[in-house]
N, C-alpha and C positions, 0 to 999 in steps of 0.2 A: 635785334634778334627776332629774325619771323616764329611764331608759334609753332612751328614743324622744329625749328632748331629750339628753342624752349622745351618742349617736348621731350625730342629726345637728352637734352641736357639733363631734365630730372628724371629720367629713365635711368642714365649711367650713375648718376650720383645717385641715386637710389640704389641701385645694383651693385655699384661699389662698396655701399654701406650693408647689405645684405653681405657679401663676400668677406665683408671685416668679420662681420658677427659670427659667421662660420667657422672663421679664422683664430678670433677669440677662444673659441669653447674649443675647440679640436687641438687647438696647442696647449691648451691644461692639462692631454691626456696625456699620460705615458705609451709607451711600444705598445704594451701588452692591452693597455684601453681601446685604445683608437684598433683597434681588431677584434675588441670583446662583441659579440652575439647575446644580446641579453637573452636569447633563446632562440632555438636551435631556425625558428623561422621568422627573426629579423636580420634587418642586414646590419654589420656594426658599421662605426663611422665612417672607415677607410672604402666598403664598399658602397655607402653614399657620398664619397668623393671621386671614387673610381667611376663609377656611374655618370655623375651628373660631369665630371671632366670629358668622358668620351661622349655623351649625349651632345653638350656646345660645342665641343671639336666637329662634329659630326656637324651639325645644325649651321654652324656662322663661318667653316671655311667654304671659299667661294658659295656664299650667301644665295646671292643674286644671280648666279648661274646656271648650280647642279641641284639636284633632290639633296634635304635636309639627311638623308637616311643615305649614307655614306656606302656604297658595295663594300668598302675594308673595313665598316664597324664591325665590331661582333656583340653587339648588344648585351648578350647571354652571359656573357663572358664577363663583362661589368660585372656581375652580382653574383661570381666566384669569388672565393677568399684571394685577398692582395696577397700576393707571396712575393714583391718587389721590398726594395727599400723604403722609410721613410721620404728620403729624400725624393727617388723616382714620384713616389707618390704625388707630391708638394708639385714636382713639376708637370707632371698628366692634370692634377688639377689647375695649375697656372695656365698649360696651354687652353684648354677648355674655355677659361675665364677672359682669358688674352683674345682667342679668336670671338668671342662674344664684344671685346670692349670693342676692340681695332673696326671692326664693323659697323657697329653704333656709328663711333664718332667717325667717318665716310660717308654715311649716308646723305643725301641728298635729298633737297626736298621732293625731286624728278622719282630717285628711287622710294620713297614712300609711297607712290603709286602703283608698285609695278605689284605684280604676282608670283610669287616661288612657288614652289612646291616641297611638300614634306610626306613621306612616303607616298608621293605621286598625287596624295592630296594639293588643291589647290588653295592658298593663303596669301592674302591681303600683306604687305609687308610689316604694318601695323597689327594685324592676329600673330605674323608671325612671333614679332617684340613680347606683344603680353602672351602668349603661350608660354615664350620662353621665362618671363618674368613670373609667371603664375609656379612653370614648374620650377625653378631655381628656389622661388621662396618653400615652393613645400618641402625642399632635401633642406633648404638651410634649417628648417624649421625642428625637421627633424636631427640635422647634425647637432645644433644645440641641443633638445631635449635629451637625446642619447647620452651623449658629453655628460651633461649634468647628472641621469640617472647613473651613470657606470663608473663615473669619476669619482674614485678614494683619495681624501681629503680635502684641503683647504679648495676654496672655489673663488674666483675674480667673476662678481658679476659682470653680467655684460650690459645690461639697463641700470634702472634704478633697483638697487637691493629692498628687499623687505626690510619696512619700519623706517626708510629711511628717503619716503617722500614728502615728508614735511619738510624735512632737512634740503630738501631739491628746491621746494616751490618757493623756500624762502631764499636758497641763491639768484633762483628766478626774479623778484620781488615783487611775490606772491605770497603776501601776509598773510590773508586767509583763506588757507587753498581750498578748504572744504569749499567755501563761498566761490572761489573763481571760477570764471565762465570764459 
């Protein structure tokens, strides 16, 4: 495996496990969750899934060819209330996530060299990757916190629960985890 394809294998598997954790917290919530606004000027879940689904749509179809900033986005339009289906939703966010993975794993080590553009800005293929991984983690970041702040009742942690890392380091076998390094 050359380090260009190392690389990117821990980019997707990384990203994959970002999209799970997303995944996790936002299927806890009910209809009416996953569209709650904890106030009148955040966005709720569904509108950081509608977003960051058209932002990778926009970004990783034909990659390596056209401007990241798509003429048929409408940007604005993301961070309107979803008034579609659950379902439509799941799949605007799949394609998003789909045109981000399918591209990864294509890349070449030739195309790690090259230069796209993103609103006419010029990026490294590699700025382009952590751009896009820098902004993916901060919606995932907030899809969970959201999730958890607005979500009535029982909750499935998605890491290790509070109280309950001793319990971890000793499956690990990590006797005393205070002590481990």
């Amino acid at each position: 495996m050359t380090t260009h394809s190392a690389w990117l294998h821990q980019i997707i598997e990384r990203s994959r496990k970002q999209k799970s954790m997303a995944e996790r917290a936002f299927n806890q919530l009910t209809d009416a969750e996953l569209h709650r606004r904890p106030s009148p000027t955040f966005n709720s879940v569904a509108t950081i899934m509608r977003h960051l689904g058209g932002n990778m749509l926009s970004r990783w179809t034909d990659f390596l060819t056209t401007d990241g900033e798509k003429p048929n986005r409408n940007r604005e339009n993301e961070f309107a209330d979803w008034t579609g289906t659950g379902d439509e939703l799941i799949a605007h966010w799949n394609r998003g996530w789909s045109a981000f993975f399918d591209t990864l794993e294509k890349l070449t080590d030739e195309d790690c060299t090259k230069t796209i553009f993103i609103r006419t800005q010029p990026h490294t293929v590699p700025q382009a990757i952590i751009r896009a991984l820098d902004h993916a983690a901060y919606h995932v970041g907030q899809i969970v916190f959201l999730s958890r702040l607005i979500h009535e009742g029982d909750w499935t942690w998605l890491t290790i629960a509070p109280g309950k890392s001793d319990a971890f380091n000793r499956q690990l076998g990590l006797d005393d985890s205070k002590n481990a390094r």
